[in-house]
mmJSON file of the N, C-alpha and C atoms, coordinates in Angstrom:
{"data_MODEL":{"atom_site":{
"group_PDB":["ATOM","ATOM","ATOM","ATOM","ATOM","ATOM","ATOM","ATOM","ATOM","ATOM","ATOM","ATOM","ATOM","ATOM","ATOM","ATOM","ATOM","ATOM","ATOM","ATOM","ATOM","ATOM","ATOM","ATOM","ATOM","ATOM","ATOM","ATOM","ATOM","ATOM","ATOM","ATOM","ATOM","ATOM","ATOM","ATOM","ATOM","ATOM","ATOM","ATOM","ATOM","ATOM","ATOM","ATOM","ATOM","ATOM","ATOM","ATOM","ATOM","ATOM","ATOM","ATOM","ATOM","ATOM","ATOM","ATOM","ATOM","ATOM","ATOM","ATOM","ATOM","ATOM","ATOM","ATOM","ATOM","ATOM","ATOM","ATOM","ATOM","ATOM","ATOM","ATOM","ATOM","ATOM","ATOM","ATOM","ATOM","ATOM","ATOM","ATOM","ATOM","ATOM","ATOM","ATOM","ATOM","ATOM","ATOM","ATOM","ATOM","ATOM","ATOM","ATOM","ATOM","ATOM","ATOM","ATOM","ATOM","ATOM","ATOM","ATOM","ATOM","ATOM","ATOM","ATOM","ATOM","ATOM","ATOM","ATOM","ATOM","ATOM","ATOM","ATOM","ATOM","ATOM","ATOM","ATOM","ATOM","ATOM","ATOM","ATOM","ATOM","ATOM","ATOM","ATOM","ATOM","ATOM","ATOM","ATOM","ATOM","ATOM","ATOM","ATOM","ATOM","ATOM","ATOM","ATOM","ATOM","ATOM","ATOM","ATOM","ATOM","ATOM","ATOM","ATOM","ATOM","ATOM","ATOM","ATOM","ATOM","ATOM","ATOM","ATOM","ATOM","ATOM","ATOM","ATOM","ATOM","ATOM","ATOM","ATOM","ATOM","ATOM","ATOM","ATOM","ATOM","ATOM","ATOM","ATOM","ATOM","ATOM","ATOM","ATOM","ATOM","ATOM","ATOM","ATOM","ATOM","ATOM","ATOM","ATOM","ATOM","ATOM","ATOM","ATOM","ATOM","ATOM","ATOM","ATOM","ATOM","ATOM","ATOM","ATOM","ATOM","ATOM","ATOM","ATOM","ATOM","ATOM","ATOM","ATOM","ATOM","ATOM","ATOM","ATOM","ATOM","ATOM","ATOM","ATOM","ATOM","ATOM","ATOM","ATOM","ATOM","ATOM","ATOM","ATOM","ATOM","ATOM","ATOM","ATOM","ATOM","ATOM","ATOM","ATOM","ATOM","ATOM","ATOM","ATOM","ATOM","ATOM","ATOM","ATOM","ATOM","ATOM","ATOM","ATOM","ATOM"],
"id":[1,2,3,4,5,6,7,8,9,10,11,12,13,14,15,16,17,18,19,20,21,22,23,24,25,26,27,28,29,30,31,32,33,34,35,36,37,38,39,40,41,42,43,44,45,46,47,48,49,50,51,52,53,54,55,56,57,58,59,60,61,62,63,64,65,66,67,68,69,70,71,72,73,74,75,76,77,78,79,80,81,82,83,84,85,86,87,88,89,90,91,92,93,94,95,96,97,98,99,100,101,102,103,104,105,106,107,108,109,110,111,112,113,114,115,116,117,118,119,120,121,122,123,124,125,126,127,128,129,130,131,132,133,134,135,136,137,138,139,140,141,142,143,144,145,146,147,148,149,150,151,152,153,154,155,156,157,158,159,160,161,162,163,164,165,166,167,168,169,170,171,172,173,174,175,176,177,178,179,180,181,182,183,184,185,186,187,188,189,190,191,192,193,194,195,196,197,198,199,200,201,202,203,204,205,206,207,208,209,210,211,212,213,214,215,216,217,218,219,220,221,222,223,224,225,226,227,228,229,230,231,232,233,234,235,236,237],
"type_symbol":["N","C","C","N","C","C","N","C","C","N","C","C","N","C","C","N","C","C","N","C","C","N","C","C","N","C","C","N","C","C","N","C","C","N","C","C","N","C","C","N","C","C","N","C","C","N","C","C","N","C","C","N","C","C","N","C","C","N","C","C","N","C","C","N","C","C","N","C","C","N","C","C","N","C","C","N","C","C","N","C","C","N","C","C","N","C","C","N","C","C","N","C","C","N","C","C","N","C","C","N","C","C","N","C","C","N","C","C","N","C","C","N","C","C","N","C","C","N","C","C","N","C","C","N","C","C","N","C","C","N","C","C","N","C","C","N","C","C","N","C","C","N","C","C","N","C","C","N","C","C","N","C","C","N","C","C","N","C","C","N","C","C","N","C","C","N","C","C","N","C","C","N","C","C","N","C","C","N","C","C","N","C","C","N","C","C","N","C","C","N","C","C","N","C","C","N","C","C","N","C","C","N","C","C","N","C","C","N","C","C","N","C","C","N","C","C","N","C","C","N","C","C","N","C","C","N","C","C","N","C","C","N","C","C","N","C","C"],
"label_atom_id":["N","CA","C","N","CA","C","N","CA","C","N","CA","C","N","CA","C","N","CA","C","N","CA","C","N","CA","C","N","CA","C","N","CA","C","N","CA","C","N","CA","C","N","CA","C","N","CA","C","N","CA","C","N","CA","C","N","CA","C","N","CA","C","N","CA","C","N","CA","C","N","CA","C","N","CA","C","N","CA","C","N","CA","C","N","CA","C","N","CA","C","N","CA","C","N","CA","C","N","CA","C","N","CA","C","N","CA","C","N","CA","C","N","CA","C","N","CA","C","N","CA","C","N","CA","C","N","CA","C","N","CA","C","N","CA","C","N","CA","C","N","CA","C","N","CA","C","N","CA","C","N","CA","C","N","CA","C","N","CA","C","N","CA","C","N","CA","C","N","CA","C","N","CA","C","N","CA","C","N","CA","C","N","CA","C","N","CA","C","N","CA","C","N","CA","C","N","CA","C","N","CA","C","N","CA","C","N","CA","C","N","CA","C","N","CA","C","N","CA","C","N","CA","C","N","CA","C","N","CA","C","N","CA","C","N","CA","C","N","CA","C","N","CA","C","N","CA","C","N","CA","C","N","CA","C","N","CA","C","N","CA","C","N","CA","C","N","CA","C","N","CA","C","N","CA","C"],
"label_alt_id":[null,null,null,null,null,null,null,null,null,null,null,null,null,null,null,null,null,null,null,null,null,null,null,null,null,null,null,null,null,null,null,null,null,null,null,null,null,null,null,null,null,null,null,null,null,null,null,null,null,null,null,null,null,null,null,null,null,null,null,null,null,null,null,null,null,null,null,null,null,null,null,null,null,null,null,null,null,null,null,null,null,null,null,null,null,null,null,null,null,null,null,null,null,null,null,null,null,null,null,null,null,null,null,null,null,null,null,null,null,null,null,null,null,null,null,null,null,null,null,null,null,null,null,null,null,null,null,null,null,null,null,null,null,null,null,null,null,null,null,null,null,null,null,null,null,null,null,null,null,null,null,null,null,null,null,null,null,null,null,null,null,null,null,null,null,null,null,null,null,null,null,null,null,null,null,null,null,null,null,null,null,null,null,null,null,null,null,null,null,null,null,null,null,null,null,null,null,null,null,null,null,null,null,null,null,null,null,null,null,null,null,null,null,null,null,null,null,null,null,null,null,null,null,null,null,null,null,null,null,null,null,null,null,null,null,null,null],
"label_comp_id":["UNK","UNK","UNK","UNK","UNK","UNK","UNK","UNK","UNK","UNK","UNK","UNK","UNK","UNK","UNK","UNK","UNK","UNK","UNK","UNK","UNK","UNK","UNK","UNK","UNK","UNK","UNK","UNK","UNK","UNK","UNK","UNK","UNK","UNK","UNK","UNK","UNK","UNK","UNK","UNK","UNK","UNK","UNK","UNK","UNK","UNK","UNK","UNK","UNK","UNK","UNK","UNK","UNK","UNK","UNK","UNK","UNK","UNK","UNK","UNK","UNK","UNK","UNK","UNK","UNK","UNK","UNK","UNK","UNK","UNK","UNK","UNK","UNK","UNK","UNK","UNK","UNK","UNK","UNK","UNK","UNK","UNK","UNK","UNK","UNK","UNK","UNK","UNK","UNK","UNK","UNK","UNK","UNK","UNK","UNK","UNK","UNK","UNK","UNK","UNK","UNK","UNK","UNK","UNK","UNK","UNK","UNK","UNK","UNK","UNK","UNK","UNK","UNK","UNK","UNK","UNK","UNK","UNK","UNK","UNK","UNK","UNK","UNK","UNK","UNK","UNK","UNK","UNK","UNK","UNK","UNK","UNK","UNK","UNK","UNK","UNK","UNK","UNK","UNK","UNK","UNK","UNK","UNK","UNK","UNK","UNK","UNK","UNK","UNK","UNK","UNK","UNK","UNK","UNK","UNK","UNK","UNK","UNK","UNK","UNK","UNK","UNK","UNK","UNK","UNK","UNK","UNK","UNK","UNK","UNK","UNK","UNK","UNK","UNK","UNK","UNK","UNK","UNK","UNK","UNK","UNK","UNK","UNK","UNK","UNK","UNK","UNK","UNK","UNK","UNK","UNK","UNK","UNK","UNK","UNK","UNK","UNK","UNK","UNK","UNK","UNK","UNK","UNK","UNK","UNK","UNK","UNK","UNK","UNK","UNK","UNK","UNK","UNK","UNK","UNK","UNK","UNK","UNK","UNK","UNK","UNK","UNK","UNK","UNK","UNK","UNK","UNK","UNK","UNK","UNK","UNK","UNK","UNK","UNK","UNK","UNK","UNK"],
"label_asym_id":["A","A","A","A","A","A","A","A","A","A","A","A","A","A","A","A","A","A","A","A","A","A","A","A","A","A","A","A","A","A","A","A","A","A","A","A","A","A","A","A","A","A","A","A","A","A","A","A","A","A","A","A","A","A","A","A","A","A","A","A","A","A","A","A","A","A","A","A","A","A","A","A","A","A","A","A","A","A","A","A","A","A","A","A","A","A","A","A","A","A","A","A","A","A","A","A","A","A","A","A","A","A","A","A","A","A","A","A","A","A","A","A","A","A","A","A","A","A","A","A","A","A","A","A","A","A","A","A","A","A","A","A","A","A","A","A","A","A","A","A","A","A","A","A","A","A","A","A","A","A","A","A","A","A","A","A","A","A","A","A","A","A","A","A","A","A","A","A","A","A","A","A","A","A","A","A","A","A","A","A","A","A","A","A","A","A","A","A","A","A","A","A","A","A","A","A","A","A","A","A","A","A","A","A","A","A","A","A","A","A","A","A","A","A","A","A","A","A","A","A","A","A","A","A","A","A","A","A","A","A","A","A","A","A","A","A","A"],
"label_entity_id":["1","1","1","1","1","1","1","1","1","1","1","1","1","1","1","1","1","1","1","1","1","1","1","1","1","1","1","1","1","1","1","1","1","1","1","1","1","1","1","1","1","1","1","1","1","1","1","1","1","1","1","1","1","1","1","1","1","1","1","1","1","1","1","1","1","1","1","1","1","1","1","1","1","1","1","1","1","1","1","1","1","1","1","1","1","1","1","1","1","1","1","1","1","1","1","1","1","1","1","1","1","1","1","1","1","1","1","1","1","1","1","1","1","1","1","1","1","1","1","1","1","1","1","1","1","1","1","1","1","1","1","1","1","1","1","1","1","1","1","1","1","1","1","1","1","1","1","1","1","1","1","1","1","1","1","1","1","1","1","1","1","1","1","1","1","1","1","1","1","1","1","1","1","1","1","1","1","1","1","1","1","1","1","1","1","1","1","1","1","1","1","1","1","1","1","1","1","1","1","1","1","1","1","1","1","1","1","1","1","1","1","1","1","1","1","1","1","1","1","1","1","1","1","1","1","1","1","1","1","1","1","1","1","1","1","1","1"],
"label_seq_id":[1,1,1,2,2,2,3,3,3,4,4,4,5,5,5,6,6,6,7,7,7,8,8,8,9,9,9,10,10,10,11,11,11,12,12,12,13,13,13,14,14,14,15,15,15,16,16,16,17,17,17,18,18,18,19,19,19,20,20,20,21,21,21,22,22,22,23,23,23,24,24,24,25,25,25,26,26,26,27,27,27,28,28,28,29,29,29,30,30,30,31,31,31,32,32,32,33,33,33,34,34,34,35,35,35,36,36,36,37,37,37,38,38,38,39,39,39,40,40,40,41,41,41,42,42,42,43,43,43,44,44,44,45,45,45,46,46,46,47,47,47,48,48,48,49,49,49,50,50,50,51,51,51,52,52,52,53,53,53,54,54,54,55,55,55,56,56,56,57,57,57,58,58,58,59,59,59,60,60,60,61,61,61,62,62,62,63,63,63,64,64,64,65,65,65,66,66,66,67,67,67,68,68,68,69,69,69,70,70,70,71,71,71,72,72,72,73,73,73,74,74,74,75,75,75,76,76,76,77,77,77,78,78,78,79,79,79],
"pdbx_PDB_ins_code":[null,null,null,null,null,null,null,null,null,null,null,null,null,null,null,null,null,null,null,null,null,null,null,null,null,null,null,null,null,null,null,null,null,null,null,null,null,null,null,null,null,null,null,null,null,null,null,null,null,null,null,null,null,null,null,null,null,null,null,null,null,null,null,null,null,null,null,null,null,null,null,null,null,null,null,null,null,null,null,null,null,null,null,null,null,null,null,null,null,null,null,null,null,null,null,null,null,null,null,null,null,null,null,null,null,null,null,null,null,null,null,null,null,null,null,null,null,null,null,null,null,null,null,null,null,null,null,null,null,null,null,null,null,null,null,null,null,null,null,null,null,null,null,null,null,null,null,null,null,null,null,null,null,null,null,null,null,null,null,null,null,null,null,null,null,null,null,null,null,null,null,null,null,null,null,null,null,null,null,null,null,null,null,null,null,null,null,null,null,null,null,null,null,null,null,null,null,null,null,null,null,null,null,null,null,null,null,null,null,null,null,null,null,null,null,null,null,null,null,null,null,null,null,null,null,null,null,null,null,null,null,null,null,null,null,null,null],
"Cartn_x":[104.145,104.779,104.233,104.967,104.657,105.275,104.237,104.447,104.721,105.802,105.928,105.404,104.965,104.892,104.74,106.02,105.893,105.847,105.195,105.229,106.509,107.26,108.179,107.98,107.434,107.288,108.51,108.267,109.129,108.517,108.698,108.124,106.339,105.999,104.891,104.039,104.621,103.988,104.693,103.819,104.636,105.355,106.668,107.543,107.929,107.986,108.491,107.747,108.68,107.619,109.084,109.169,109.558,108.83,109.499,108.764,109.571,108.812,109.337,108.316,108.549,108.169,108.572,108.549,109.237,109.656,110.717,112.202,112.753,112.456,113.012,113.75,114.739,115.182,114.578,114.665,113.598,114.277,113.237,113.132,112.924,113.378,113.125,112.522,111.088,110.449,110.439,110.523,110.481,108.746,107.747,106.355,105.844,106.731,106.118,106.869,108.294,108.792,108.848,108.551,108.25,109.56,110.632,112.186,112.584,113.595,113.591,114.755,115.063,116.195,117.234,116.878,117.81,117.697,118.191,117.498,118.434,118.434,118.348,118.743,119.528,119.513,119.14,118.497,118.341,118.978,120.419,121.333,121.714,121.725,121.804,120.309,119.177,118.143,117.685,117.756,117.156,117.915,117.101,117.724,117.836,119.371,119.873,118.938,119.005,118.148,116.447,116.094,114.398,114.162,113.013,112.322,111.984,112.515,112.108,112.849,112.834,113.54,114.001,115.326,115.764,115.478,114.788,114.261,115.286,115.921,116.487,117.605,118.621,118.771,117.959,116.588,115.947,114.909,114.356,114.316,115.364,116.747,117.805,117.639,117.469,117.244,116.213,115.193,114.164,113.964,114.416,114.922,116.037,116.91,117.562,117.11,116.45,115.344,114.745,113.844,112.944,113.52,114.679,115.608,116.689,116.956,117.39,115.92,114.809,113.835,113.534,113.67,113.187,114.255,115.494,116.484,116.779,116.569,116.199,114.901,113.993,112.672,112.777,114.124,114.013,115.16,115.904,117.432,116.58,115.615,115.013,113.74,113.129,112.555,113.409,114.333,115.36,115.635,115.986,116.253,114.729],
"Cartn_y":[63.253,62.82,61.448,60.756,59.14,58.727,57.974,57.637,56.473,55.37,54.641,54.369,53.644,53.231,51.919,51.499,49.866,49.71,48.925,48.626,47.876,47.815,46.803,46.583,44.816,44.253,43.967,43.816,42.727,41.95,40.984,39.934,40.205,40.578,40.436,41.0,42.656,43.739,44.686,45.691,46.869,48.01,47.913,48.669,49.647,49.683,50.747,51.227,52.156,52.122,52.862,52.484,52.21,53.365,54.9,56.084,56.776,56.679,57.756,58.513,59.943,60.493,60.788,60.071,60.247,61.696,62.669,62.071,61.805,62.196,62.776,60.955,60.977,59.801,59.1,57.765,56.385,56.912,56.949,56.905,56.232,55.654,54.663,54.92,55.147,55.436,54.702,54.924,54.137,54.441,53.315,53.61,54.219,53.954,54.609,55.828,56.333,57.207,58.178,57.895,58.823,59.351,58.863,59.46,58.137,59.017,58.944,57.985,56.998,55.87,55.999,56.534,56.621,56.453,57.119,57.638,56.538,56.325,55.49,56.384,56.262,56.566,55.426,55.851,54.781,53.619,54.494,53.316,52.575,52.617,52.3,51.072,51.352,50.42,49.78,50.028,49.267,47.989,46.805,45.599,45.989,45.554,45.874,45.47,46.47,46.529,46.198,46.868,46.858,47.969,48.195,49.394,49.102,47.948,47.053,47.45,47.593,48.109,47.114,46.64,45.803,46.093,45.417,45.619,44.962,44.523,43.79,44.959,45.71,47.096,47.945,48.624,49.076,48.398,47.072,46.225,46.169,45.977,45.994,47.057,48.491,49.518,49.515,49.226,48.974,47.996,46.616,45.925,46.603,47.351,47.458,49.015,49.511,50.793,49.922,48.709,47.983,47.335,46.721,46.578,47.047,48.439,49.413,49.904,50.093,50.742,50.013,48.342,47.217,47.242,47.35,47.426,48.388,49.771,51.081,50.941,50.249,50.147,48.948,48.186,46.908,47.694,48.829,48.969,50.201,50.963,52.217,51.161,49.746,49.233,49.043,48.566,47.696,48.516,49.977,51.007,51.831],
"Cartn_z":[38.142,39.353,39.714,40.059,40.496,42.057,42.512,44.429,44.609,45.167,45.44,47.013,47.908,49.352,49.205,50.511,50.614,52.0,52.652,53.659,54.019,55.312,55.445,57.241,56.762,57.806,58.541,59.984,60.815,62.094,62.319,63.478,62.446,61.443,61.597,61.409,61.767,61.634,61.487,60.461,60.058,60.497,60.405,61.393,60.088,59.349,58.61,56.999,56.312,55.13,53.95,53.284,51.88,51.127,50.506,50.231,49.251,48.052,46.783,46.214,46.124,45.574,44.457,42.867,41.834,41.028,41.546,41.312,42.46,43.468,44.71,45.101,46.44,46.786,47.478,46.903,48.121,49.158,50.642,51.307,52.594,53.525,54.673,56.044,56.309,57.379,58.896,59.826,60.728,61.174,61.302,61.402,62.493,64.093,65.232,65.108,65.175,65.284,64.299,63.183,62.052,61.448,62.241,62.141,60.313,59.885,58.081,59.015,58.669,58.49,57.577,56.423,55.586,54.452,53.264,51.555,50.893,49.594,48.335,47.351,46.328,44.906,43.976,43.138,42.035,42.03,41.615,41.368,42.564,43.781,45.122,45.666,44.98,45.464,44.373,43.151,42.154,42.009,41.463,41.151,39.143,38.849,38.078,36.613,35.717,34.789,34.962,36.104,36.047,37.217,37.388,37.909,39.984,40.166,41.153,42.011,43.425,44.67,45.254,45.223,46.34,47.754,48.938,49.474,50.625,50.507,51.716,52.615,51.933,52.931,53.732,53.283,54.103,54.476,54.825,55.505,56.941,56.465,57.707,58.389,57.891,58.718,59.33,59.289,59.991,61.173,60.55,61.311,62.675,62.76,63.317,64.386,63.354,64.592,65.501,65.281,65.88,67.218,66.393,67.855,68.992,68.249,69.27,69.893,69.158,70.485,71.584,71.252,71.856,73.252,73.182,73.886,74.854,74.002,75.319,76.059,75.411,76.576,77.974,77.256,78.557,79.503,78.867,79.596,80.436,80.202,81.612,82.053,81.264,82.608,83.868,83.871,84.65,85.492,85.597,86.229,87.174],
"occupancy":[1.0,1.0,1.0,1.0,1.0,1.0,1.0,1.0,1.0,1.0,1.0,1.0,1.0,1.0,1.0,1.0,1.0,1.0,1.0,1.0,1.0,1.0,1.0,1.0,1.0,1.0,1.0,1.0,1.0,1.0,1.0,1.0,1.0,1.0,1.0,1.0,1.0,1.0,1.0,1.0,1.0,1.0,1.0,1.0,1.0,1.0,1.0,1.0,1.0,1.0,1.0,1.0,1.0,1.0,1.0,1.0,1.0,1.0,1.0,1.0,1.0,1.0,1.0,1.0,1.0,1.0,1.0,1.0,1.0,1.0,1.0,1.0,1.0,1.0,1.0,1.0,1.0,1.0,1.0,1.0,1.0,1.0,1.0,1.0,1.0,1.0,1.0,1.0,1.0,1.0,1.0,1.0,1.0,1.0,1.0,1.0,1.0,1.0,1.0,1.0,1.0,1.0,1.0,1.0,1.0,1.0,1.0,1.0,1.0,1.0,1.0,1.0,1.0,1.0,1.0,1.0,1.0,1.0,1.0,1.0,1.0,1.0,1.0,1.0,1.0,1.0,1.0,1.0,1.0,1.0,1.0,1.0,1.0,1.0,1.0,1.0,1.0,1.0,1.0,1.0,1.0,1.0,1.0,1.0,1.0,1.0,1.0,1.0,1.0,1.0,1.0,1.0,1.0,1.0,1.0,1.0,1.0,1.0,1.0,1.0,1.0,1.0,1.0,1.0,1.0,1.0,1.0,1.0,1.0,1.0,1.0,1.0,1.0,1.0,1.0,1.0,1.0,1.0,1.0,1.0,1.0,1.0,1.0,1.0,1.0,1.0,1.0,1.0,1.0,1.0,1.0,1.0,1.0,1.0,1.0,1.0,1.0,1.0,1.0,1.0,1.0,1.0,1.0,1.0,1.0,1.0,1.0,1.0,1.0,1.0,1.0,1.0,1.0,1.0,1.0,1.0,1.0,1.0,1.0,1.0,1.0,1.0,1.0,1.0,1.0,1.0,1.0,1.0,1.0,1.0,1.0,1.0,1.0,1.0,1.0,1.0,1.0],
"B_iso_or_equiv":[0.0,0.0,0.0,0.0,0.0,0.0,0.0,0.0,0.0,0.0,0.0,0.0,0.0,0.0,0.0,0.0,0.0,0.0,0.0,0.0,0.0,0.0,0.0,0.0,0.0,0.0,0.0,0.0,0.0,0.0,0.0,0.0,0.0,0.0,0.0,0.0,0.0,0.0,0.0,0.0,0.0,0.0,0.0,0.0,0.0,0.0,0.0,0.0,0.0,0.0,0.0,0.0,0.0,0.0,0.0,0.0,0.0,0.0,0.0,0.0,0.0,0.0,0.0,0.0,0.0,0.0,0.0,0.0,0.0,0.0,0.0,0.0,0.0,0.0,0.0,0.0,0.0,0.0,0.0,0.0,0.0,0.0,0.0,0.0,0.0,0.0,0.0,0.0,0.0,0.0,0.0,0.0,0.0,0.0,0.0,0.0,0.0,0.0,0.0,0.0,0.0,0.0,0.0,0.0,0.0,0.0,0.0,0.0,0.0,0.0,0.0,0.0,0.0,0.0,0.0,0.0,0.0,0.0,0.0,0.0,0.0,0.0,0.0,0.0,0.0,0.0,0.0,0.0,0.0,0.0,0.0,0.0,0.0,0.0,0.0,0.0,0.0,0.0,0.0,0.0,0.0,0.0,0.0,0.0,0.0,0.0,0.0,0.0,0.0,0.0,0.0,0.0,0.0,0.0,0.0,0.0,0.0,0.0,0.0,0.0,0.0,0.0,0.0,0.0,0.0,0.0,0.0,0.0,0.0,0.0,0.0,0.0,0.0,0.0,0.0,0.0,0.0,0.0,0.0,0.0,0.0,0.0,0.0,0.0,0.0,0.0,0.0,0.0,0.0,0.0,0.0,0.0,0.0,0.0,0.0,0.0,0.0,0.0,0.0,0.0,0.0,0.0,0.0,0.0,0.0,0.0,0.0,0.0,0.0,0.0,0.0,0.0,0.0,0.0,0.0,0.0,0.0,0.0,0.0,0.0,0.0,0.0,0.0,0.0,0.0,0.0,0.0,0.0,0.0,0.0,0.0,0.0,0.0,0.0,0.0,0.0,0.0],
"pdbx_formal_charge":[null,null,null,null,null,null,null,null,null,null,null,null,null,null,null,null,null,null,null,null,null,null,null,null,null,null,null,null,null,null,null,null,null,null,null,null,null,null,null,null,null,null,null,null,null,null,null,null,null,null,null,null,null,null,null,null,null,null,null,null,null,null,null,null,null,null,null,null,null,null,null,null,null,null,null,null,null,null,null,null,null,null,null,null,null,null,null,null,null,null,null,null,null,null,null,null,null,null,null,null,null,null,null,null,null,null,null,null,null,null,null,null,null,null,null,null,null,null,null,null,null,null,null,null,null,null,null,null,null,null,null,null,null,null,null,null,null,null,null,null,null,null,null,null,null,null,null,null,null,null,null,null,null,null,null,null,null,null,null,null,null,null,null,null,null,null,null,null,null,null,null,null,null,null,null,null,null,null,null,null,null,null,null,null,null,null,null,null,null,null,null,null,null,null,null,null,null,null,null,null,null,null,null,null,null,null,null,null,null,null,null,null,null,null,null,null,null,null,null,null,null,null,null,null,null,null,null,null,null,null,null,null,null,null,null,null,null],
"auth_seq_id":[1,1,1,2,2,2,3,3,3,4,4,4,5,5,5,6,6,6,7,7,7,8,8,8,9,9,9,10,10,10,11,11,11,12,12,12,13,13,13,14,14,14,15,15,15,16,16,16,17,17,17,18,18,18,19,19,19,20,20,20,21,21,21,22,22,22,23,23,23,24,24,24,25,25,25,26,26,26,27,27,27,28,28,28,29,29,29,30,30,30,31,31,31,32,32,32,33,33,33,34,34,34,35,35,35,36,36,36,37,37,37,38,38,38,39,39,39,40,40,40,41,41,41,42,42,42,43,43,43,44,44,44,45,45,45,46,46,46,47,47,47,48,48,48,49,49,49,50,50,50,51,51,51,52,52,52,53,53,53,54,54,54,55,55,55,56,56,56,57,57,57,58,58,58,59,59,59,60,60,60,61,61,61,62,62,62,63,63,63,64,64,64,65,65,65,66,66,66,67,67,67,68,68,68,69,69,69,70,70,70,71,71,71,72,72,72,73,73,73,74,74,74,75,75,75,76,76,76,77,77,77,78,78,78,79,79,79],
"auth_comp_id":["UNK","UNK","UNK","UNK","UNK","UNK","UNK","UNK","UNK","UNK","UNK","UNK","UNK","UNK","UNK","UNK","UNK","UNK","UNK","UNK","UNK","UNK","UNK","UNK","UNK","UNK","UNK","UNK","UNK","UNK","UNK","UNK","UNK","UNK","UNK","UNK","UNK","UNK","UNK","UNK","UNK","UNK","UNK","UNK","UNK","UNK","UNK","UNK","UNK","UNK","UNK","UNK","UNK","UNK","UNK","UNK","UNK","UNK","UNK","UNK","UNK","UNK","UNK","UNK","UNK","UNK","UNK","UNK","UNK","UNK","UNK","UNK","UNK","UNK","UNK","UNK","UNK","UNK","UNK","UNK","UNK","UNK","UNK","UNK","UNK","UNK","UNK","UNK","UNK","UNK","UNK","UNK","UNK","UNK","UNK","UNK","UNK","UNK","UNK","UNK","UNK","UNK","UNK","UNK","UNK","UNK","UNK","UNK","UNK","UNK","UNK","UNK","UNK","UNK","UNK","UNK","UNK","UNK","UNK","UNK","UNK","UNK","UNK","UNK","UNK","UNK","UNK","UNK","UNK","UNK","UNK","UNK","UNK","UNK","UNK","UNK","UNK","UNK","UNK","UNK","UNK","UNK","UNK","UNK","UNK","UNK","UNK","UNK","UNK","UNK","UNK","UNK","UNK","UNK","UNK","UNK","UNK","UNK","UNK","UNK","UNK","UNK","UNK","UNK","UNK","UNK","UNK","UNK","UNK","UNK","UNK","UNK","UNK","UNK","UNK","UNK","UNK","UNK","UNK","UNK","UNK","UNK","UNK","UNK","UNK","UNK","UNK","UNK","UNK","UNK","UNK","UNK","UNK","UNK","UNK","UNK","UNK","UNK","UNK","UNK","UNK","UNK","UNK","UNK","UNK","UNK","UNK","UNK","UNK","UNK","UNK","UNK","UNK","UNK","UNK","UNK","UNK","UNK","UNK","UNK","UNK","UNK","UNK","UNK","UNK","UNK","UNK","UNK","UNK","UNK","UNK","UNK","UNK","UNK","UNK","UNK","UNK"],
"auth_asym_id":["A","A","A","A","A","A","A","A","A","A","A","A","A","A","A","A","A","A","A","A","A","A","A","A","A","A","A","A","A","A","A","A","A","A","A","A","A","A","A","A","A","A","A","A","A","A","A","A","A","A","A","A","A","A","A","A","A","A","A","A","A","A","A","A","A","A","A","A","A","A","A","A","A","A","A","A","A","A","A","A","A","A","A","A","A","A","A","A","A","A","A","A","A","A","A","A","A","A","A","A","A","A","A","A","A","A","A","A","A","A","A","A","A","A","A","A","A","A","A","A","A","A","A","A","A","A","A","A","A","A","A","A","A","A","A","A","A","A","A","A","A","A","A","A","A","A","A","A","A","A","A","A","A","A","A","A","A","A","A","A","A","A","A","A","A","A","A","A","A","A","A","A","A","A","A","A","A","A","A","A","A","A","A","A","A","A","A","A","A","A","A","A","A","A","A","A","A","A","A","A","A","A","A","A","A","A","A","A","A","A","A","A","A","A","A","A","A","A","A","A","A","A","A","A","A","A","A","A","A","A","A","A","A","A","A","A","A"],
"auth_atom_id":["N","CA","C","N","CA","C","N","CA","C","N","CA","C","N","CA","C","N","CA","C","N","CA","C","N","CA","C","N","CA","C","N","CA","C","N","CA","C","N","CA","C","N","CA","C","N","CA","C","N","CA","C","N","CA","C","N","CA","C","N","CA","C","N","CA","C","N","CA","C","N","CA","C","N","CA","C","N","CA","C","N","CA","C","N","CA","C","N","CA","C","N","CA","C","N","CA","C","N","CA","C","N","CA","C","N","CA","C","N","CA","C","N","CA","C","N","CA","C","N","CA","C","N","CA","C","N","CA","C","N","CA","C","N","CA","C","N","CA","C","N","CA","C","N","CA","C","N","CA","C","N","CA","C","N","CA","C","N","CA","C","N","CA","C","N","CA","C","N","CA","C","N","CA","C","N","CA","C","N","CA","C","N","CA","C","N","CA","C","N","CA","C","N","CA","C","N","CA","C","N","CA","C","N","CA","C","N","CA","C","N","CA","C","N","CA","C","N","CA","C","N","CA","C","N","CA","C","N","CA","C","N","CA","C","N","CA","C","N","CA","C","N","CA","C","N","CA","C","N","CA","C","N","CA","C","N","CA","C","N","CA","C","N","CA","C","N","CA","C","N","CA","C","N","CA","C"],
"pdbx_PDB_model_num":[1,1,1,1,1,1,1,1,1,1,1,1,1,1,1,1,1,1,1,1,1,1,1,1,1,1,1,1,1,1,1,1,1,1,1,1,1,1,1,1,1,1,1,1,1,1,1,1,1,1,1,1,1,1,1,1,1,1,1,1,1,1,1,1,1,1,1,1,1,1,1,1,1,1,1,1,1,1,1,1,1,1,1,1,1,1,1,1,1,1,1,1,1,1,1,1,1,1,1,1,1,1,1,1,1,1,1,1,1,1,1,1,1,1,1,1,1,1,1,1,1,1,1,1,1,1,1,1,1,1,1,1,1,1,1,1,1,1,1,1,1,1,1,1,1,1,1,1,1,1,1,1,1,1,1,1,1,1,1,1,1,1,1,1,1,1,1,1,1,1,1,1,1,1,1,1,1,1,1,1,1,1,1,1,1,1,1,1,1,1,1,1,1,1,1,1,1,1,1,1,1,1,1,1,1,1,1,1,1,1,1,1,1,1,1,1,1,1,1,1,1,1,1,1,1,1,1,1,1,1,1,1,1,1,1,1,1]
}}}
């Protein structure tokens, strides 16, 4: 069995994490909420003919947890 973990930064700091447990599907962590973002198949994250994870989709998911949490915390300050 083989483990992939990648960190995936944003603004700086690590908001998410990049997770395979080899066979099982890459995985997309969100780092505070622990909630799964969303899985990968092989053929879906690998860069074509090598073992390497395109990284820029779950990057976006992360990216985009970071700024929906950012958005519900300013929309119940306001209230």
């Amino acid at each position: 069995m083989a483990y992939f973990l990648k960190p995936l930064t944003y603004n700086s700091q690590v908001a998410g994490f990049l997770i395979r447990s080899y066979p099982s599907l890459w995985t997309v962590l969100d780092a505070q909420t622990k909630q799964v973002l969303g899985s990968f198949t092989d053929e879906e994250i690998l860069v074509t003919n090598t073992n390497t994870p395109d990284l820029r989709e779950s990057g976006r998911l992360v990216q985009k947890s970071v700024d929906e949490r950012a958005i519900r915390a300013r929309m119940t300050s306001m209230f």
